[in-house]
C-alpha positions as CSV (number, residue, x, y, z in Angstrom):
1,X,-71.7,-14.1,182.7
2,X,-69.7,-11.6,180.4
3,X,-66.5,-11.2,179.0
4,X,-64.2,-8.6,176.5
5,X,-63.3,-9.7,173.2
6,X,-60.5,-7.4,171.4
7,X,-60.8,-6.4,167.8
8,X,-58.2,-5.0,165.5
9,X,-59.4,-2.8,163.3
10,X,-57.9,-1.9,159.6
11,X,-57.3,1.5,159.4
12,X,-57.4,1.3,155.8
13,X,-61.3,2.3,155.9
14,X,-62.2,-1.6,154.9
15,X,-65.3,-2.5,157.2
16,X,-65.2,-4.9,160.2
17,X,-68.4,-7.7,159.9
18,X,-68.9,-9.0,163.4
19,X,-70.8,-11.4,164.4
20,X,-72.3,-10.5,168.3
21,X,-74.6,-12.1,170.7
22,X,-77.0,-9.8,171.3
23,X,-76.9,-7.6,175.0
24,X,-73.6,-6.4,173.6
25,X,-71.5,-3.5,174.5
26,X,-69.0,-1.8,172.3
27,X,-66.3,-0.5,175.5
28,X,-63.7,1.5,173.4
29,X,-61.2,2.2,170.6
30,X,-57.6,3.1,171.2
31,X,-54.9,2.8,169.2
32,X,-52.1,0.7,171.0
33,X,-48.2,2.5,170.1
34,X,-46.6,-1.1,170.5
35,X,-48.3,-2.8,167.7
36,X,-49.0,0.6,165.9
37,X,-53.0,-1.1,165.1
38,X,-56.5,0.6,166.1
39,X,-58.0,-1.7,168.3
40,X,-61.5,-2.5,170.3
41,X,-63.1,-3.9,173.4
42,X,-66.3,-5.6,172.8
43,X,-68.2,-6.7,176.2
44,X,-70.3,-9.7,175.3
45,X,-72.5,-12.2,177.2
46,X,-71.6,-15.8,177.3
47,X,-74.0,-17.4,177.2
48,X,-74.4,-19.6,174.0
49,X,-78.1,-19.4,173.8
50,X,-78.6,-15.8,173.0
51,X,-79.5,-14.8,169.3
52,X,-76.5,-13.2,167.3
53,X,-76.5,-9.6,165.9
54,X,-74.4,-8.5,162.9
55,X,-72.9,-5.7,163.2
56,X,-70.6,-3.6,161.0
57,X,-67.1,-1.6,162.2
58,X,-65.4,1.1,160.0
59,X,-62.6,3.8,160.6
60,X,-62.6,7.1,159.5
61,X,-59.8,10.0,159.5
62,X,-60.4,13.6,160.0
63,X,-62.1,15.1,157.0
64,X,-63.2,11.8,155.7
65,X,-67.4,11.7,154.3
66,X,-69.3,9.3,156.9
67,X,-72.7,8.0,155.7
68,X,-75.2,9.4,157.7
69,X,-76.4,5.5,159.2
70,X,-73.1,5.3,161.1
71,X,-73.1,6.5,164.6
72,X,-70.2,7.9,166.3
73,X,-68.4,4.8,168.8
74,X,-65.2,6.6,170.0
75,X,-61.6,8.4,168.4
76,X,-58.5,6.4,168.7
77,X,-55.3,8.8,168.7
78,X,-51.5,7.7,168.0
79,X,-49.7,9.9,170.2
80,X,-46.5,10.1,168.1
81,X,-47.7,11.1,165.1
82,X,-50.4,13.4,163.8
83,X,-53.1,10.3,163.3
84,X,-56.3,10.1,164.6
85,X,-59.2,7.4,163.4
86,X,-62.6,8.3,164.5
87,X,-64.5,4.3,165.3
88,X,-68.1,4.2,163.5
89,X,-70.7,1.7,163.5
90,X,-73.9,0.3,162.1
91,X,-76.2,-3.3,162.2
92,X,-75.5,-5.1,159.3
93,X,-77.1,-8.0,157.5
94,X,-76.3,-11.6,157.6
95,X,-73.1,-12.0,155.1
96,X,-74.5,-13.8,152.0
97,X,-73.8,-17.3,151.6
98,X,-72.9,-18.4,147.9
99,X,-74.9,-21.5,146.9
């Protein structure tokens, strides 16, 4: 079994560390007029054996400098205003725990 998690994403460039089981699917980014917010759909399976993946989620605008181990997920475009945010990702590392 599967199901669609929704993520909002800060369009402030800050990175998104997520957490995954692995066999996911990243579905799409779109930015939603009514709560003015980039969001995504993450397809994931349920079951609560699988390992977990890290992964990492980041906005850029037009123009902006992407580092070249981000790949290319989707463009979320506000329709009322000149705004677009292109959706980029990467695996990440386990976040560090502090001892």
């Amino acid at each position: 079994m599967k199901t669609v998690h929704k993520h909002i994403l800060p369009t402030d460039a800050s990175p998104v560390q997520l957490r995954l089981p692995q066999g996911w699917r990243l579905l799409k980014a779109e930015y939603v007029l009514v709560t003015k917010q980039v969001c995504c759909w993450v397809e994931v399976p349920t079951d609560p054996q699988r390992a977990q993946e890290h992964l990492e989620l980041r906005l850029f605008r037009s123009g902006d400098g992407i580092p070249a181990d981000y790949h290319y997920v989707d463009t979320a475009v506000d329709a009322l205003a000149p705004e677009a945010w292109h959706l980029y990702s990467r695996p990440s590392r386990a976040p560090r725990v502090a001892a």
